[in-house]
C-alpha positions as CSV (number, residue, x, y, z in Angstrom):
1,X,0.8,1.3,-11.6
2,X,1.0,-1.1,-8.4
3,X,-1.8,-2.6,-6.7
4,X,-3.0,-3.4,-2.8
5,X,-5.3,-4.7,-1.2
6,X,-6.6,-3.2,2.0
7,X,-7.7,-5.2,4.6
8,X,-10.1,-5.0,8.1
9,X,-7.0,-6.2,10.4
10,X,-8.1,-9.6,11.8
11,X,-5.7,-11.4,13.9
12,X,-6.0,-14.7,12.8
13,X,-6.5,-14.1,9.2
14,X,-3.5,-12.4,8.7
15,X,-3.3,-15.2,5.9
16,X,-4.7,-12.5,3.5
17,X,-1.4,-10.7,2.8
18,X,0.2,-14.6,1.9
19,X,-3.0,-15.1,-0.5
20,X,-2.1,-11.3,-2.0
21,X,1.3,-12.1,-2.3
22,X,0.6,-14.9,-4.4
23,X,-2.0,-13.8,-6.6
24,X,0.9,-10.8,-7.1
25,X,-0.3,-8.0,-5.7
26,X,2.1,-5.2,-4.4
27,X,1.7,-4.6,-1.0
28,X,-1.2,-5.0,1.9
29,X,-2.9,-2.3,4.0
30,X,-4.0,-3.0,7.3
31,X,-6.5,-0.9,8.7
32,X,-6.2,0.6,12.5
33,X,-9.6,1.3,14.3
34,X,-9.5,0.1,17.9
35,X,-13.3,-0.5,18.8
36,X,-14.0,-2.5,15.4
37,X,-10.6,-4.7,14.3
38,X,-7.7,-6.5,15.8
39,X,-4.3,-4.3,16.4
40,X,-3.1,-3.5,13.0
41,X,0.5,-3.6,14.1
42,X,0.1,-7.3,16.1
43,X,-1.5,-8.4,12.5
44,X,1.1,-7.1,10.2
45,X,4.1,-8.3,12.9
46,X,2.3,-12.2,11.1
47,X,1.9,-11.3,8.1
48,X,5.6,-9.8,7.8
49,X,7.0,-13.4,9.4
50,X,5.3,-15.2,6.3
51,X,5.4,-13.5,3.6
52,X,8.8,-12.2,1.6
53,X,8.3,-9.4,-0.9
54,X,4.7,-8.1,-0.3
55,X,5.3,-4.6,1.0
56,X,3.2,-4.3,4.2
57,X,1.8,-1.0,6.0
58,X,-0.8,0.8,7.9
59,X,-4.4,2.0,6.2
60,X,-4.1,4.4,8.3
61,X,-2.7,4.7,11.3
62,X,-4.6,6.9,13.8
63,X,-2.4,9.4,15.6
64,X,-5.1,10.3,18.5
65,X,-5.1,6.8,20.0
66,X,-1.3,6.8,20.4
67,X,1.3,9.3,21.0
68,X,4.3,9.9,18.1
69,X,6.6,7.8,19.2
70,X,4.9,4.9,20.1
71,X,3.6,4.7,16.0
72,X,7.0,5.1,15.1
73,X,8.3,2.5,17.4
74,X,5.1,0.1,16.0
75,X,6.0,0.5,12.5
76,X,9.7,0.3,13.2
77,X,9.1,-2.8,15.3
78,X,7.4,-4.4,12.5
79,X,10.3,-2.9,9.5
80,X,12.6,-5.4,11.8
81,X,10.7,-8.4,10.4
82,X,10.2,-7.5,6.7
83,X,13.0,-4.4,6.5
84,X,12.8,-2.5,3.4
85,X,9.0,-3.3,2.2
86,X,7.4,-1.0,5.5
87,X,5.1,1.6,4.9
88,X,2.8,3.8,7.2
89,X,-0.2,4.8,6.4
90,X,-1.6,7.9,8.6
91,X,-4.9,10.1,8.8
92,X,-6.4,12.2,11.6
93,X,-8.4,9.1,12.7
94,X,-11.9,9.7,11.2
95,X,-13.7,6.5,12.4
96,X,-11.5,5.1,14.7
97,X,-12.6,8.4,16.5
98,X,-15.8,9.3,15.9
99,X,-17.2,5.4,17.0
100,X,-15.5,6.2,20.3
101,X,-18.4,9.8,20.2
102,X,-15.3,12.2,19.1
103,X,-13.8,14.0,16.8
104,X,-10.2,13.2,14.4
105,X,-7.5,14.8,15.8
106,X,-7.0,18.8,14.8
107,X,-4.6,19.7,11.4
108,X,-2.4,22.0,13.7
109,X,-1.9,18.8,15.9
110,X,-1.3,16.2,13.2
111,X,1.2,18.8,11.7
112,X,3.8,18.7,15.1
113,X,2.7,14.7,14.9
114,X,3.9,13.9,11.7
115,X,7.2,16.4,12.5
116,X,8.1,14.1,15.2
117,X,6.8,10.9,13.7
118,X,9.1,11.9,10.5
119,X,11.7,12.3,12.6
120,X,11.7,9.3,14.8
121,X,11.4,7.5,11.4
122,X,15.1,8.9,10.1
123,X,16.9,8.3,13.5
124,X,17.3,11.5,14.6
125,X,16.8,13.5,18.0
126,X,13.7,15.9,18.3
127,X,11.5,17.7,20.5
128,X,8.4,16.3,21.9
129,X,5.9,18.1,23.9
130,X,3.9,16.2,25.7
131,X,0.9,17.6,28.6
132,X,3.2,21.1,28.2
133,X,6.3,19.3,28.6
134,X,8.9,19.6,25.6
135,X,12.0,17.4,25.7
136,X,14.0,16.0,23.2
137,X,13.8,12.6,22.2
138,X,15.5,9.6,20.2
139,X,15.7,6.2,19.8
140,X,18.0,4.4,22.0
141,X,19.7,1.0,21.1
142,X,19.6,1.8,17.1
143,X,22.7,-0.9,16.9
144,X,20.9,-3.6,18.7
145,X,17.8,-3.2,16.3
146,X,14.8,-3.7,18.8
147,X,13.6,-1.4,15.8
148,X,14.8,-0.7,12.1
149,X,15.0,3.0,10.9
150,X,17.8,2.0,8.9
151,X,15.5,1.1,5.9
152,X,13.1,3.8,5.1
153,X,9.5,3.9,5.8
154,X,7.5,6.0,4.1
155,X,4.8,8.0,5.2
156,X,1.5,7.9,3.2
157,X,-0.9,10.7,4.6
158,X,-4.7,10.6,3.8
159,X,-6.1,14.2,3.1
160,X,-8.3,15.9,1.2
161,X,-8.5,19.9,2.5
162,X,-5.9,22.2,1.8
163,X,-4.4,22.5,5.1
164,X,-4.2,18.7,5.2
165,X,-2.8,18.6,2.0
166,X,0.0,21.2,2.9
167,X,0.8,19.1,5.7
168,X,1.3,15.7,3.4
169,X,3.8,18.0,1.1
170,X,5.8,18.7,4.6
171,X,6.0,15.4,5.9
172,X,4.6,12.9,3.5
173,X,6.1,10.5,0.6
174,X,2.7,9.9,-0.5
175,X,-1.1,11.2,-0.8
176,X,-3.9,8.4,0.2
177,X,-7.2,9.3,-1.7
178,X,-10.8,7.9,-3.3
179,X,-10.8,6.6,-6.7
180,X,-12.8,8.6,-9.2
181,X,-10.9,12.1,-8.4
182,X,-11.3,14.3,-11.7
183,X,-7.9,15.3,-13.2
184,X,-8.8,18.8,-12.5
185,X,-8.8,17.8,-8.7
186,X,-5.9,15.9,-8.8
187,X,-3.9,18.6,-9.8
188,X,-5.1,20.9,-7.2
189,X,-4.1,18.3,-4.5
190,X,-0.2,18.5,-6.2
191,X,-0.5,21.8,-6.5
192,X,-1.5,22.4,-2.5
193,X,1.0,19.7,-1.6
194,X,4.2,21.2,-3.5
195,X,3.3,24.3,-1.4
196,X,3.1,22.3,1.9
197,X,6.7,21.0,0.8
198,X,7.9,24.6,-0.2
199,X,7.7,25.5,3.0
200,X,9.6,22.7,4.6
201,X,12.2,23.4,2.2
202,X,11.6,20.0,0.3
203,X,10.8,19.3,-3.6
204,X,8.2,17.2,-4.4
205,X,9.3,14.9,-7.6
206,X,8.3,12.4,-9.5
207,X,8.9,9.5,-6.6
208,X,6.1,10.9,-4.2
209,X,3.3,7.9,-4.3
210,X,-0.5,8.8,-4.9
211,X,-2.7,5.8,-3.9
212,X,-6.6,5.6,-4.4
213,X,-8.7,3.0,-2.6
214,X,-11.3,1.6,-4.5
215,X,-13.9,-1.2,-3.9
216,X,-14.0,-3.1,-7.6
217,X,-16.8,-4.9,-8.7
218,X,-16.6,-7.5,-11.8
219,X,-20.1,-7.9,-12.9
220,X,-21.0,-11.2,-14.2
221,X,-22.8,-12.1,-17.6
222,X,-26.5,-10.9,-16.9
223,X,-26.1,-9.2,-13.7
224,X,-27.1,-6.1,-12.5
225,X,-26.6,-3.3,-10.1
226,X,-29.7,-5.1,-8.5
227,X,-28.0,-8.4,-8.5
228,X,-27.8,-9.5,-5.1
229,X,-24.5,-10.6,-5.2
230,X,-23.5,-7.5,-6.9
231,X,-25.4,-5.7,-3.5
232,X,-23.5,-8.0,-1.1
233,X,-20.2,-7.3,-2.3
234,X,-21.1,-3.5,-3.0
235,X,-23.0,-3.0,0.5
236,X,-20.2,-3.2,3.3
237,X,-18.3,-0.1,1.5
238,X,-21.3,1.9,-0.2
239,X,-22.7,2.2,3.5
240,X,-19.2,3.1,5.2
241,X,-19.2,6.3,2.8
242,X,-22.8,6.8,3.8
243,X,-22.4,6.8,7.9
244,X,-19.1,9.1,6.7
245,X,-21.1,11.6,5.0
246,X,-23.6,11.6,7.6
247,X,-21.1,12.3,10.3
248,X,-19.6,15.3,8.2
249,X,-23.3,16.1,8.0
250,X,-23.7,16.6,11.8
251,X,-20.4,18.6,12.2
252,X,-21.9,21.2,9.3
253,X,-25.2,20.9,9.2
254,X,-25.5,22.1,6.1
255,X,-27.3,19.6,2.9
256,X,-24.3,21.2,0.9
257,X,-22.2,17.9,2.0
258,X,-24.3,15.4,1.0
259,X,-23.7,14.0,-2.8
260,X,-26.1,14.1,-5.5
261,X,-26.2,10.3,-5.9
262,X,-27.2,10.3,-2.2
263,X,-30.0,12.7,-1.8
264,X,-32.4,10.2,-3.3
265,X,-32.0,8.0,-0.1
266,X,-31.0,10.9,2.4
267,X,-34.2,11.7,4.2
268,X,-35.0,8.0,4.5
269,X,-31.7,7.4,6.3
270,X,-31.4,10.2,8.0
271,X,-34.7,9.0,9.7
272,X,-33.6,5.7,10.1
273,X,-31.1,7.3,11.9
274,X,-33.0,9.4,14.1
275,X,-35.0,6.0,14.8
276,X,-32.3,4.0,16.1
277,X,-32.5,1.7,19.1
278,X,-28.9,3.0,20.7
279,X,-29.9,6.6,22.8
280,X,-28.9,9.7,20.8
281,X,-26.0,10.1,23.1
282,X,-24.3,6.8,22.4
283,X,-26.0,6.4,18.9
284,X,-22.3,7.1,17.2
285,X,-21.8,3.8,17.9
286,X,-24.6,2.3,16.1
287,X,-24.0,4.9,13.3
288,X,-20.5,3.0,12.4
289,X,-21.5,-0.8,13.1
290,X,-20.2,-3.1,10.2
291,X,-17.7,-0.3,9.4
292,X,-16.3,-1.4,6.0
293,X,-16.0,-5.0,7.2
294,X,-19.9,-5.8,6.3
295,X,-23.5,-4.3,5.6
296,X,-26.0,-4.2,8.5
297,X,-29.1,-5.8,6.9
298,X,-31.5,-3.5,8.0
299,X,-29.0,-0.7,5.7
300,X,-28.8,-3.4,2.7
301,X,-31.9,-0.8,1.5
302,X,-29.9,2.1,1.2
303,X,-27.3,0.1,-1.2
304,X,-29.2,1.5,-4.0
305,X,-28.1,1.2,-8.1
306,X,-26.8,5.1,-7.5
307,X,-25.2,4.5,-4.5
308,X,-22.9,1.4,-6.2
309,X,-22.6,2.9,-9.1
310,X,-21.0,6.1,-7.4
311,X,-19.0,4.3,-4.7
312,X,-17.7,1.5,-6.3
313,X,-15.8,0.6,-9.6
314,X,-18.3,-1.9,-11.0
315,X,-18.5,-2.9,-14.2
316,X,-17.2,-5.8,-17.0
317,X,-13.2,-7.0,-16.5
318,X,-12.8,-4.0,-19.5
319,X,-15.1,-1.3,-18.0
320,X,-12.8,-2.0,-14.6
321,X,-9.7,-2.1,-16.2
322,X,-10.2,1.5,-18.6
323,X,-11.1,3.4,-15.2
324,X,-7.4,2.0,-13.9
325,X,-5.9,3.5,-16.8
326,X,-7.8,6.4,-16.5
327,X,-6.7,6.9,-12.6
328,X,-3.1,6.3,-13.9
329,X,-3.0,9.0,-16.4
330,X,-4.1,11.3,-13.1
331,X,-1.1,10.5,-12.0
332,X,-2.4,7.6,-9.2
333,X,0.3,5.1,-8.6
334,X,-1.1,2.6,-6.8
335,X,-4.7,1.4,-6.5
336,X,-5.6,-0.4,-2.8
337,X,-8.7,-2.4,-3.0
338,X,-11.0,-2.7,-0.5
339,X,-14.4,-5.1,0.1
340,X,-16.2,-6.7,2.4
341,X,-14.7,-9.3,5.0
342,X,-16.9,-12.3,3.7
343,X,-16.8,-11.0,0.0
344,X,-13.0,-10.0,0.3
345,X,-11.3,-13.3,-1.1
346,X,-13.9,-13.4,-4.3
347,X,-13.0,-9.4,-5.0
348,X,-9.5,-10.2,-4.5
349,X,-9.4,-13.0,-6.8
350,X,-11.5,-11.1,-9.6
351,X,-9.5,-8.1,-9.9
352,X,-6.0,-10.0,-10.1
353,X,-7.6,-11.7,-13.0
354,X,-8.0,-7.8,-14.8
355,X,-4.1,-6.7,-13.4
């Protein structure tokens, strides 16, 4: 089992992946949202210059605010500076699009994205369309390395539907999921994934790298899931997957998407929603303030005992560490913790202690 950390990318605390690096951890995620953090890949290109073994990547990388090439050029760029310990991390751009009032980009489009990101990654020549233009493509000036696809970079695709998942067996080297996937799940997800590959001719083995994010919570002697420390470092993430659920909400309308360990709190915040001061047509914006970087206090109310209990690993040091060895034996390989940006150094600290 490895272990991340997963961080809001903040240009001048780029710091974080030294402190990581230090306390041991295996690699650092830098998350790419353009209306809510600093450029991922301008924060990595830092934390690649001072650090020397961390392994360093994107959590994720949104394909719908730049084309193929440009990622791969990003990534390569920064696989220059810390060659051999690159990794990109890739989705269809959830919240880095729906803050800007629009929607991840479509599977049949991430498919022909991640064909040409994978490969652009390898060296070779392919063709790109581009506004009904197709031409074929390849990085010049390999020899004078302005970028390094010598070393491989793998690709890490978050999905969770089947289409998406057939897609990560095509392209991918790894599946990015939530902690707290049943083993029955997880063997649906290899199972839809080892089709994807089938069909691209590849064979998934045992080196393809499932990683869960989690946001881990060592409870102290006498505290609570009503502790109000245990509610600030709980709050910036259990809110994150509320505004998610609620967006997934208003694609479907249908209750059917909303947890159990939500619908206690649902029709209160779906009210609150309804109620807030940005106008409906810009309200997306409001919807996704504090994005997993911190609570907004008038949510703090929504960060209920259920809702921390069901979206976070929180617990004792042992509680913590049996559901690690628990994910393990579902065949995760790496766990990538996530937390709040003023909580993120305590969380950090706490569960290096139980690894």
């Amino acid at each position: 089992m490895e272990f991340s950390i997963l961080l809001q990318s903040k240009i001048d605390e780029w710091q974080f992946a030294v402190d990581a690096e230090n306390l041991g951890y295996d690699a650092a995620w830098f998350a790419d949202s353009q209306m809510i953090w600093s450029d991922c890949y301008a924060t990595m290109a830092l934390a690649a210059y001072h650090t020397k073994k961390i392994r360093l990547g994107t959590g994720v990388s949104i394909p719908g605010t730049r084309i193929a090439p440009v990622t791969a050029h990003s990534i390569a760029s920064i696989n220059t500076l810390a060659p051999g310990r690159v990794f990109l991390g890739i989705g269809t751009g959830h919240t880095a699009m729906r803050v800007m009032g629009m929607k991840p980009m479509k599977v049949k489009d991430f498919d022909d994205y991640l064909r040409v990101l994978k490969a652009l990654l390898s060296g070779d020549e392919v063709d790109y369309t581009r506004e009904g233009t197709t031409r074929s493509i390849q990085f010049l000036h390999q020899d004078i390395e302005f970028i390094n696809v010598d070393d491989p970079i793998p690709i890490y695709v978050a999905a969770n539907g089947p289409k998406a998942l057939a897609i990560t067996g095509r392209y991918g080297d790894g599946l990015i999921t939530l902690m707290g996937e049943s083993q029955k799940v997880a063997q649906a997800n290899m199972s839809a994934i080892r089709k994807g590959a089938e069909q691209n001719g590849r064979t998934i083995g045992d080196e393809f790298h499932n990683t869960a994010l989690v946001s881990p919570i060592v409870m102290k002697a006498g505290e609570t899931l009503k502790s109000d420390r245990v509610i600030d470092l709980a709050g910036a993430y259990a809110v994150c997957m509320l505004h998610y659920v609620y967006e997934v909400y208003q694609s479907s309308r249908s209750d059917d998407v909303v947890p159990d360990f939500m619908r206690g709190i649902w029709e209160e915040y779906t009210d609150y929603v309804d109620h807030m001061a940005m106008p409906e047509e810009k309200r997306y914006r409001q919807i996704h303030n504090g994005h997993a970087t911190f609570c907004p206090p008038e949510e703090r109310r929504f960060v209920t005992p259920e809702m921390i209990e069901n979206t976070c690993y929180v617990g004792s040091a042992a509680d913590i560490r049996a559901k690690v060895d628990e994910a393990e034996s579902n065949g995760i390989k790496e766990i990538s913790i996530v937390g709040s940006l003023e909580g993120y150094h305590e969380v950090m600290n706490d569960f290096a202690a139980i690894i």
